[in-house]
ZAMARGU-4260 file (C-alpha; in steps of 0.2 Angstrom, whole numbers, plus 5000, padded with zeros to 4 digits):
<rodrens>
0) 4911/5124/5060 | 4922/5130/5047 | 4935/5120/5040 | 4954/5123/5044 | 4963/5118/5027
5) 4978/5107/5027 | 4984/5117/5011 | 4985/5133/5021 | 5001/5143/5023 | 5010/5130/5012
10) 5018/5137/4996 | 5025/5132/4980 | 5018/5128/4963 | 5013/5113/4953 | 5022/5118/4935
15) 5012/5116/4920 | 5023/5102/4909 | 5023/5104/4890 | 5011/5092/4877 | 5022/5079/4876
20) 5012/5073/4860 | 5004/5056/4870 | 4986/5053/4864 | 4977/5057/4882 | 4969/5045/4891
25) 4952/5053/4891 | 4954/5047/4872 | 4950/5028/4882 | 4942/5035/4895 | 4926/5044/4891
30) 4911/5038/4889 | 4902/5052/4878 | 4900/5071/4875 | 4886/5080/4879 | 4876/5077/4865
35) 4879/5059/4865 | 4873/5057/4884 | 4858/5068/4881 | 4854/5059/4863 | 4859/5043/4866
40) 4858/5025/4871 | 4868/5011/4877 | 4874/5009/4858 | 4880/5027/4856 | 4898/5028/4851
45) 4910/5033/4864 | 4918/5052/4866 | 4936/5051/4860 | 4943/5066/4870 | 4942/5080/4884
50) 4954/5093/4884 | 4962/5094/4898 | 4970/5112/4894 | 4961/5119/4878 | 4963/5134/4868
55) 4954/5148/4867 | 4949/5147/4851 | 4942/5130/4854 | 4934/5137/4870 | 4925/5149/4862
60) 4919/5136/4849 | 4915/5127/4861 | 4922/5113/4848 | 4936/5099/4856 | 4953/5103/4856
65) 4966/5092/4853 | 4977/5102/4862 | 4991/5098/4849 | 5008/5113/4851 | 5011/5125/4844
70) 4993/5125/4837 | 4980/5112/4837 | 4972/5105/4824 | 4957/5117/4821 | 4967/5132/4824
75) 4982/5126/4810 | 4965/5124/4800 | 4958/5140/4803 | 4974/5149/4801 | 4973/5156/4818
80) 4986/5162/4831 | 4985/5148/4845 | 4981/5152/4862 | 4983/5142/4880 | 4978/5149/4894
85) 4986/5134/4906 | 4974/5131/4919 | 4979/5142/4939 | 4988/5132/4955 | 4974/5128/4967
90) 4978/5129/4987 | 4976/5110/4985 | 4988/5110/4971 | 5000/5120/4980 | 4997/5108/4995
95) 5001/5094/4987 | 5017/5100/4978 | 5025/5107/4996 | 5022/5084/5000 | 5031/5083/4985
100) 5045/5098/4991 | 5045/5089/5008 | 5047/5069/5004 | 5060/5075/4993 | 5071/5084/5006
105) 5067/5066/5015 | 5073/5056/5004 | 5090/5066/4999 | 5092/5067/5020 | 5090/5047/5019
110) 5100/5047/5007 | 5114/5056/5015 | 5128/5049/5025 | 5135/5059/5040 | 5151/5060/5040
115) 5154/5052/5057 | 5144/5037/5050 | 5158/5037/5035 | 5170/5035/5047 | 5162/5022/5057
120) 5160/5012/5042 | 5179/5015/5034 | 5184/5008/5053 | 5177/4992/5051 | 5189/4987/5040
125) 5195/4970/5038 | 5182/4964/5048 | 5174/4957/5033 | 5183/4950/5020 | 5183/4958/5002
130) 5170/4950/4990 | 5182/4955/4973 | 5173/4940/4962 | 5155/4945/4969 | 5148/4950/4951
135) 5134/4959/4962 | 5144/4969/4973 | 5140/4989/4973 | 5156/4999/4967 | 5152/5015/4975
140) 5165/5027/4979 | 5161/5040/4994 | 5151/5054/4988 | 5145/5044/4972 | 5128/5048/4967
145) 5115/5038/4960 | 5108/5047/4945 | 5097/5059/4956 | 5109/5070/4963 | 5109/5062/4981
150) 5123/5052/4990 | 5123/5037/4993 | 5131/5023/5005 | 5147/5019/4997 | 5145/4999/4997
155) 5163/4993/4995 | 5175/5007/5000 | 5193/5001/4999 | 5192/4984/5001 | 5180/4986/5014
160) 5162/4976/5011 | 5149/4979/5023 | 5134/4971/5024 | 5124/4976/5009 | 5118/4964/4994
165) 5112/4967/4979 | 5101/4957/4967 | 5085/4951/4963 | 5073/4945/4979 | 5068/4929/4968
170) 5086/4925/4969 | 5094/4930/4983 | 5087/4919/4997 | 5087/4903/4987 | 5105/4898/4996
175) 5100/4906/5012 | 5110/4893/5022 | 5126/4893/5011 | 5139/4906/5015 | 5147/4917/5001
180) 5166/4918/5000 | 5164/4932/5014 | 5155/4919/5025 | 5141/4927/5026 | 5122/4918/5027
185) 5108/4929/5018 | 5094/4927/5034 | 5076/4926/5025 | 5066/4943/5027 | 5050/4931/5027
190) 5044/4926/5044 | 5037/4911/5039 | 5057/4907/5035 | 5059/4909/5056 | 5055/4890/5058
195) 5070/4886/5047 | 5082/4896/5056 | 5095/4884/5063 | 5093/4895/5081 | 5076/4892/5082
200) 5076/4874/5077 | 5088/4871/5091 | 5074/4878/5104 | 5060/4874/5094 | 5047/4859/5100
205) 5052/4842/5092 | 5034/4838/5087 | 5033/4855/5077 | 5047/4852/5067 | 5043/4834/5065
210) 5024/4842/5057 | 5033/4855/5048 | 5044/4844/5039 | 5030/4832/5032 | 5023/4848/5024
215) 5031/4855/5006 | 5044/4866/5004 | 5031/4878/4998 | 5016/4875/5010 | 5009/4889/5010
220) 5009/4894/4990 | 5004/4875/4987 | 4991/4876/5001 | 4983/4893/4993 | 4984/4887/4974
225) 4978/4871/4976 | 4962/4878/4987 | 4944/4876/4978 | 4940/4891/4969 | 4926/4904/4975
230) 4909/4902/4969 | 4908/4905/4950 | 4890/4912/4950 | 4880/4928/4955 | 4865/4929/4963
235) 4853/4943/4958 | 4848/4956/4971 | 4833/4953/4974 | 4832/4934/4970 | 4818/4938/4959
240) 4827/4950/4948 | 4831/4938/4935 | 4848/4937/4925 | 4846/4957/4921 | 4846/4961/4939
245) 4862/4973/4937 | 4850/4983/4925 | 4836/4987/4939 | 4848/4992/4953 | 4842/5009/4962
250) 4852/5022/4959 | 4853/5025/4978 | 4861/5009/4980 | 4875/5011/4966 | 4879/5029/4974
255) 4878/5021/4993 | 4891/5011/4989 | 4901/5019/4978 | 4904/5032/4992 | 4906/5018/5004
260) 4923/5011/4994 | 4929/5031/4992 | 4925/5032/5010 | 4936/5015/5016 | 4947/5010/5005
265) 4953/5020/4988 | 4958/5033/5001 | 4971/5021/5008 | 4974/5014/4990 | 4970/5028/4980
270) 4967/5017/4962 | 4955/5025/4958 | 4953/5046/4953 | 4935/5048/4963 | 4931/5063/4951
275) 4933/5057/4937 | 4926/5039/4942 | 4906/5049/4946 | 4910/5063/4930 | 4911/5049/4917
280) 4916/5030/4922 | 4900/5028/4934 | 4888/5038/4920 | 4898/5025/4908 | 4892/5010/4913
285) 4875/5013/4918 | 4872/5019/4900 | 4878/5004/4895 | 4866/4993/4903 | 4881/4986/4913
290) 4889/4977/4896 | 4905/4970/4891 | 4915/4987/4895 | 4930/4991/4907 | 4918/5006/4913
295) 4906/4992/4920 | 4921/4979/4925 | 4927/4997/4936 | 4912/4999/4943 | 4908/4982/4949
300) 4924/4980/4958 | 4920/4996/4966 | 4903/4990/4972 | 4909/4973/4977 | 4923/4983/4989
305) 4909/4995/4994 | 4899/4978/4999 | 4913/4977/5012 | 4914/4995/5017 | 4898/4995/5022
310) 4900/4980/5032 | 4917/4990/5040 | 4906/5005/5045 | 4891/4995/5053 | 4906/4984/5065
315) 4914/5003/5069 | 4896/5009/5070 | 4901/5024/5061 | 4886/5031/5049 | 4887/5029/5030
320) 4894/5044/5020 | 4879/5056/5016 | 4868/5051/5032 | 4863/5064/5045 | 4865/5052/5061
325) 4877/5050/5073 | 4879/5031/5070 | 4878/5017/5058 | 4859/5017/5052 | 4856/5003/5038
330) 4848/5011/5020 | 4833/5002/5014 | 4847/4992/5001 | 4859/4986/5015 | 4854/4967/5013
335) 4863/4967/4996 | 4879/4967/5006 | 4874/4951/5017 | 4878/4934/5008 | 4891/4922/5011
340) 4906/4933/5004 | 4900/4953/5004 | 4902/4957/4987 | 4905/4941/4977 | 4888/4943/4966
345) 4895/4960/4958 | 4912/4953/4959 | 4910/4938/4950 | 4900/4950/4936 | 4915/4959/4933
350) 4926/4944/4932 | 4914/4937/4920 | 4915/4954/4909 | 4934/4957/4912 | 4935/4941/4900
355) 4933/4948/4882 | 4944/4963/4890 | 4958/4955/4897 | 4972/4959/4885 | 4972/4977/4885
360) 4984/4985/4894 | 4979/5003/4897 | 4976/5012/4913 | 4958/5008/4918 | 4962/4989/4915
365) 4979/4990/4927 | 4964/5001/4938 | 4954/4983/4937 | 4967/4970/4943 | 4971/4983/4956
370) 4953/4983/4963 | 4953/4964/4960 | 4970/4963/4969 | 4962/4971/4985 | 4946/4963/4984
375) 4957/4945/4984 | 4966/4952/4998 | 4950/4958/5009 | 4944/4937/5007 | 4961/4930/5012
380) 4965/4924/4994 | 4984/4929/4993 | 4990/4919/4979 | 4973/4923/4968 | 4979/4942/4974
385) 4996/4940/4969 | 4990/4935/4950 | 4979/4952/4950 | 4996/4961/4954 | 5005/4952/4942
390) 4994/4955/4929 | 4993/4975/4935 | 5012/4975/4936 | 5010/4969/4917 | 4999/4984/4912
395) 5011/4997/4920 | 5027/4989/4912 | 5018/4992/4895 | 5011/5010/4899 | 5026/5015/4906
400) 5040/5007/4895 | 5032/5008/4875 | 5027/5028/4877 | 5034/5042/4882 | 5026/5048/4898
405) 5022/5068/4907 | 5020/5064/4925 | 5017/5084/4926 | 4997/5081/4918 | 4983/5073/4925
410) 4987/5053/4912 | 5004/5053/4918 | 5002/5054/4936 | 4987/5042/4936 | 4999/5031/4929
415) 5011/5035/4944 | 4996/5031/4956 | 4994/5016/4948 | 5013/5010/4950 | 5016/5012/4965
420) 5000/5005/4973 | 5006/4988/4960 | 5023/4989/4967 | 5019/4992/4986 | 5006/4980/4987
425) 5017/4967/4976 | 5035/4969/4988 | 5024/4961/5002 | 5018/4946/4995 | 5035/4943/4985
430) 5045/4945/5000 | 5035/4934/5010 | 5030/4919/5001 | 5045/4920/4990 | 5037/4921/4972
435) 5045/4928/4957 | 5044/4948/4953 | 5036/4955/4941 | 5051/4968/4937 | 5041/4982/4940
440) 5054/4989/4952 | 5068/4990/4938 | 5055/5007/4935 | 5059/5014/4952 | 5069/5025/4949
445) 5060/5030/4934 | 5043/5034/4941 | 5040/5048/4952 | 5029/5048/4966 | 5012/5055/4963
450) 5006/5074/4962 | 4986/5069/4965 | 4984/5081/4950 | 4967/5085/4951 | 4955/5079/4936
455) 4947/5093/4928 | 4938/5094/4911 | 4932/5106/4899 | 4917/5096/4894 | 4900/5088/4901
460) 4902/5084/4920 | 4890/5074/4928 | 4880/5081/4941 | 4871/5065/4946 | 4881/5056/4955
465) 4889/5069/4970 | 4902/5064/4981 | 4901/5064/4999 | 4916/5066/5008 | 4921/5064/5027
470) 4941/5070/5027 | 4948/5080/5014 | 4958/5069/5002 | 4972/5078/5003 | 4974/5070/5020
475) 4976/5053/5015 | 4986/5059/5002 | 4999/5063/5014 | 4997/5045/5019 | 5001/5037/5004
480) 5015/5047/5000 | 5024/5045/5016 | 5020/5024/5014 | 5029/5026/4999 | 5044/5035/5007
485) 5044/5021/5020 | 5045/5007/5008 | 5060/5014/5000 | 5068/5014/5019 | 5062/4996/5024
490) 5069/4989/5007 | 5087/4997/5013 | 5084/4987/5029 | 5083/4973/5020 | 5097/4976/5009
495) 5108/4980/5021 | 5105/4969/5038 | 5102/4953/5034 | 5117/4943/5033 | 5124/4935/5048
500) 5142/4928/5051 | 5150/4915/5062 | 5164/4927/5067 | 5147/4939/5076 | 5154/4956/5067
505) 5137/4959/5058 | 5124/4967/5056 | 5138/4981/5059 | 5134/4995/5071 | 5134/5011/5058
510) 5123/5003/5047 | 5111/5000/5060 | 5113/5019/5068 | 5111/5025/5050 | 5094/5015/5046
515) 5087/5021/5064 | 5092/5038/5059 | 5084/5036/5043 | 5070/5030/5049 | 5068/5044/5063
520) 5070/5056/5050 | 5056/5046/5040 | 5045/5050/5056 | 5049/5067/5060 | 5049/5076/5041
525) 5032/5069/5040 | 5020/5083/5036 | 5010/5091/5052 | 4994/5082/5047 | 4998/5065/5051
530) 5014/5066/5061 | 5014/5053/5078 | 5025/5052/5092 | 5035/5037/5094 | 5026/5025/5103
535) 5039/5020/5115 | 5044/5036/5121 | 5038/5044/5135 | 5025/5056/5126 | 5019/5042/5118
540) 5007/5039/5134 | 4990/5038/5132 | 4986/5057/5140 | 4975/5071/5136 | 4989/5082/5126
545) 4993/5066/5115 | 4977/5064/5111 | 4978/5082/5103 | 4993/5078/5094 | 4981/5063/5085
550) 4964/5071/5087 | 4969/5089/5078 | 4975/5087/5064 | 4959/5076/5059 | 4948/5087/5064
555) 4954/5102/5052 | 4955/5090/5040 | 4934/5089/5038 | 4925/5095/5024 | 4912/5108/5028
560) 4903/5099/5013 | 4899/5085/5024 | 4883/5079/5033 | 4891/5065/5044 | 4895/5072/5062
565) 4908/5063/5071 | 4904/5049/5081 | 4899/5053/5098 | 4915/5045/5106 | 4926/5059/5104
570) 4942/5048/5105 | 4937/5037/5090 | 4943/5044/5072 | 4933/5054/5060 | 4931/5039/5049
575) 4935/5020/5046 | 4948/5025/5034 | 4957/5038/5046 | 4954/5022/5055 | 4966/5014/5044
580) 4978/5027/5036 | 4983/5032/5054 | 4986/5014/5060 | 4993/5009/5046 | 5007/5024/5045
585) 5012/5021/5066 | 5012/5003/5062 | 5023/5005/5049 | 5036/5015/5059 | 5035/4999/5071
590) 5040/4985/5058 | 5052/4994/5052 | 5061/4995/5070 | 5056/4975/5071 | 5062/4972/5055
595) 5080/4982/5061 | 5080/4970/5076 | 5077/4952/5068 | 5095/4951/5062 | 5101/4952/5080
600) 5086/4939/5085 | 5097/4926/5072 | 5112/4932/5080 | 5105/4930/5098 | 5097/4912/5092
605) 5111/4905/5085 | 5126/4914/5092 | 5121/4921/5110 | 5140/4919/5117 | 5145/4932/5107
610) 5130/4944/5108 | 5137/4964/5114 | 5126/4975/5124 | 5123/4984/5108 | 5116/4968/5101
615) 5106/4965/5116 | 5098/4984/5116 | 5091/4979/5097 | 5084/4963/5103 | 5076/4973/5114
620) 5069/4986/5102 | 5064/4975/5091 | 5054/4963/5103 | 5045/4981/5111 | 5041/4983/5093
625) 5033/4966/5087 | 5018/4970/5100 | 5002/4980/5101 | 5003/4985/5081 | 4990/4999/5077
630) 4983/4990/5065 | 4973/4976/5077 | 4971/4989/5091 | 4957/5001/5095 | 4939/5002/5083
635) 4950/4992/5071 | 4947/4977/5081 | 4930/4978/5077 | 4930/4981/5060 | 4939/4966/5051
640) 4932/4970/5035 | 4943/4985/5031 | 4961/4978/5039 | 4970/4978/5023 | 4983/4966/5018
645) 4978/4953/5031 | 4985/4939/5025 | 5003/4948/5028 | 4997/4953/5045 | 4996/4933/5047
650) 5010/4929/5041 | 5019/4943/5053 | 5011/4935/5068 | 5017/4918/5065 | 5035/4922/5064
655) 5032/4937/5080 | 5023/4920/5089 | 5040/4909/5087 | 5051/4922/5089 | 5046/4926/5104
660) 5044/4906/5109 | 5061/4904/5106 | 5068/4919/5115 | 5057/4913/5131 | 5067/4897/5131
665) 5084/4902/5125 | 5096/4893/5134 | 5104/4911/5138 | 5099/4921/5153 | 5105/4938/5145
670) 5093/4934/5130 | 5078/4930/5140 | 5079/4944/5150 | 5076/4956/5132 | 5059/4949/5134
675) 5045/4966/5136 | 5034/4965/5149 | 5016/4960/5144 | 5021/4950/5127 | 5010/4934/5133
680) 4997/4945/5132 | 5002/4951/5114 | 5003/4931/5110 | 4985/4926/5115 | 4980/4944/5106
685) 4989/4936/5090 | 4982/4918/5089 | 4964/4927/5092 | 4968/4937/5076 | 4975/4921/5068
690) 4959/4909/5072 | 4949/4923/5065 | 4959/4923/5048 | 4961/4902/5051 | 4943/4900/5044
695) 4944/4909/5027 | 4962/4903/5022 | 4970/4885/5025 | 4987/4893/5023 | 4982/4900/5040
700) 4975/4888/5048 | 4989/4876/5043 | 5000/4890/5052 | 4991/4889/5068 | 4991/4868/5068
705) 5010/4873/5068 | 5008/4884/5083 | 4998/4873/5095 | 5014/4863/5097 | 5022/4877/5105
710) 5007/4873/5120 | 5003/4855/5121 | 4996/4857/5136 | 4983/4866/5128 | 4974/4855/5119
</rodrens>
């Protein structure tokens, strides 16, 4: 069946930047030319440079350019005229710069403030007091822009304040039970802060506060960081192998499982340039012998992660990339995967090799605490994850503030890629567990999101090591950079909703209309390949015509390069990373509306005498939104090795499981009454998820000790 391309009938170009005179990163990157790979062994130098865009000169010498402007250097040698022939648009090019064309019309329509919403905000004044002294208040002016050429919400608007804050996470929510001079209470956007709401302790059991209390301030960071480390050594595969087993590994099994971790999880945290990685980093380290080198670090990581893809596809019973069967059949190497923690022997190689190489700063070692950072996460080691992003966030800040950077080439974008999987995966471990930023998002507005410029060089390519692909990448693409556009709108929420005041006048209504809306918008400018319904309106029903509006657009996205068939159940997806994108996309849209509805949950908790039937609408949305999340549903039940960020997940249900105690007992009919239907079901389906993640983290299982208080009876 030929393939329908998501790139077709979409326009625009992907403009060709000027040399901005940065030493290219293939300069770090490669790993030899051709004459060293055919000539040479582990010892040979390393290749200095690929042209990305040489001249013609230069091509026809077939000599390396240095792609210096006006002339390079062989050129201004020579005395000849200089000539680039700047490389043609692709259709996937072209797609991928209409995602950039369409998350920009987004963000300037989130940005925007309709004018009735203006109005509803200027006619709230002098229900909040003025914050004249507050040295972080927002001085915007209606219509003001912010440096981009988009409106924003104008934050203090004649002596009107509504609810909006400004400063750093770390900071903010250190005095969350103090009010400011406007007597507003900064709620914590954690949910493990939920037992500490005075609400909830009011309806909370006694014993569980009692439990809670003896336990630090900090439980869970001290819980995590004070844990016994994992296993510091590697067992060879096979046993017998001896200490140079790295060397002896078939080749088959290297490629197996480097197409397992491009199948699962770089599509969904696309670290890693999957071309460039089998062209030259792959080739790299296998040359070496596996030595001291951030090629071999790269690849290690990638194979430890591929350990646990391969583990994902065998619980989905989906077949490996490149196999001709209809289901997961195991390849003569499969045991490697199969030891107490699926990966840990390449892992810990690379952590021993990372060693000699961990004060360098460039992209491939940013590329290596990222892949750390996810491995960390996969095992349920949030703190030792959060030390892998710091260190990431510490290789972008020096990439990205000492050196001018063209986010139009191939380095640059990378190097976009890079920052905002750091700064995504960062915000949700800052946020919940309260642990100080890096400072990486002072760059936000800096870094743009990425192209997914295509790698392509003008010198050797390797042909060992092809790729096999399921789903075109520029599907998952999409993915990413609509997650991105939603963390921008979930850091508003935050930013804007959670305060609470004695006098009941906040969250104010327009705020919370406007961040529907933007979140609506977010849902329905997505582009046509992974736009959802909303899961709570009527088309959202499990029937045959919604299952086209899931089932389509993943079918045009397969390769006709590829040798895996779909699985024979024709309502699973394609792959256990369309799995995962799509899950995690519609789940995202659902804790964003949770996340709009918690304020009102303090409200209802602490206040519920002066709850509105507005307020009592967003207790309901936001309840309807804390159950079924896409992520635990479906294959992904099965296939726990692939859920990513977990621990977060954990930490989500913990708060969703009190909250929804506490509204079950709440002293007020009116509240009670917000409860959905089915959300003891949704309970027992949490704790199940929490007693599965309760083995491999005490943070978690401390959690759940908290919990069975909640049902005494129980035990």
């Amino acid at each position: 069946m030929s393939k329908r391309s998501i790139e077709e009938s979409r326009g625009g170009l992907v403009p060709e930047a000027d040399h901005n005179a940065l030493l290219p990163i293939q300069d770090l990157l490669s790993p030899g030319d051709e004459q060293d790979l055919i000539a040479s062994g582990p010892s040979k130098k390393p290749r200095n440079f690929i042209a990305t865009v040489a001249c013609e000169t230069c091509r026809l010498k077939k000599t390396r350019c240095d792609e210096s402007r006006p002339k390079c250097g062989l050129c201004r040698s020579l005395g000849l005229e200089c000539v680039y022939n700047e490389r043609k648009s692709s259709k996937r090019d072209q797609s991928l710069s209409m995602i950039m064309s369409t998350l920009h019309r987004l963000e300037t329509k989130l940005e925007s403030i309709p004018g009735s919403i203006l109005n509803d905000l200027h006619s709230t004044r002098g229900q909040i007091r003025p914050l004249p002294d507050s040295p972080n208040a927002l001085r915007s002016s209606p219509g003001a822009e912010d440096g981009r050429g988009t409106t924003v919400i104008p934050m203090v608007s004649q002596g009107v304040t509504p609810t909006a804050r400004a400063g750093d996470d770390f900071d903010w929510e250190d005095n969350q039970s103090t009010p400011d001079s406007a007597g507003r209470v900064s709620i914590s956007f954690s949910q493990h802060g939920v037992i500490l709401w005075p609400g909830a302790r009011q309806v909370l059991p006694k014993q569980l506060l009692t439990a809670h209390e003896v336990l630090s301030k900090n439980y869970v960071i001290e819980l995590e960081s004070t844990r016994p480390p994992m296993a510091m050594f590697a067992s060879p595969f096979p046993l017998h192998a001896g200490d140079h087993w790295l060397e002896v590994l078939p080749l088959a099994m290297i490629k197996g499982l480097a197409d397992a971790f491009f199948s699962v999880f770089n599509p969904f945290t696309p670290i890693i340039d999957k071309s460039f990685f089998f062209s030259f980093t792959l080739g790299s380290a296998i040359e070496s012998g596996f030595g001291h080198t951030k090629e071999t670090c790269l690849v290690l990581n990638v194979l430890a992660l591929g350990c646990l893809a391969v583990l994902a596809h065998q619980e989905g019973n989906y077949p490996l990339p490149g196999s001709h069967t209809q289901h997961f059949d195991p390849p003569d190497w499969v045991n490697v995967v199969y030891e107490e923690q699926s990966g840990l022997r390449f892992f810990n190689e690379a952590r021993r090799r990372i060693g000699f190489l961990m004060c360098d700063n460039d992209i491939q070692s940013c590329q290596f605490y990222l892949l750390s950072s996810v491995y960390y996460n996969q095992i349920l080691r949030p703190m030792d994850s959060w030390a892998m992003i710091h260190r990431a966030a510490t290789c972008c800040l020096s990439m990205l503030t000492n050196h001018d950077v063209n986010f139009d080439q191939w380095e640059g974008d990378m190097k976009s890629r890079v920052y905002w999987n750091c700064l995504m995966n960062e915000t949700i471990l800052v946020q919940e567990l309260h642990l100080p930023p890096s400072g990486l998002s002072r760059l936000e507005e800096q870094v743009p999101i990425p192209k997914f410029i295509t790698f392509e060089s003008t010198g050797y390519v390797s042909t060992r090591f092809p790729s096999s692909t399921v789903v075109d990448d520029s599907y998952f693409q999409y993915h990413f950079l609509a997650q991105v556009a939603h963390r921008i709108i979930l850091t508003r929420i935050r930013h804007s909703l959670y305060f609470y005041s004695d006098s009941g006048a906040i969250p104010l209504p327009a705020v919370n209309a406007e961040l529907h809306h933007q979140l609506d918008q977010w849902r329905t400018n997505l582009p046509p390949a992974i736009q959802f319904v909303d899961p709570h309106s009527p088309l959202s029903h499990p029937t045959p015509a919604n299952q086209s509006v899931h089932q389509s657009p993943l079918r045009s996205a397969v390769s006709p390069e590829s040798t895996s068939p779909r699985p024979t159940d024709a309502n699973l997806p394609l792959s256990p990373a369309v799995a995962i994108t799509d899950a995690m996309l519609r789940a995202r849209y659902m804790i964003a509306q949770f996340h709009i509805g918690r304020p009102y949950l303090y409200k209802a908790l602490r206040i519920p005498e002066k709850l509105t039937a507005h307020d009592l609408e967003q207790i309901k949305s936001g309840l309807r939104n804390a159950m079924d999340w896409p992520v635990t549903q479906g294959i992904l039940r099965k296939m726990r090795s692939c859920i990513p960020i977990q621990f977060a997940f954990c930490s989500q249900f913990f708060g969703q499981i009190l909250l929804f105690y506490c509204i079950a007992h709440s002293p007020s009919s009116r509240v009670r009454e917000t409860l959905p239907a089915g959300w003891e079901r949704w309970n027992e389906e949490m704790v199940r998820f929490l007693e599965d993640c309760a083995r491999h983290s005490p943070a978690v299982a401390q959690d759940l000790e908290l919990l069975r208080y909640l049902w005494p009876d129980q035990d």
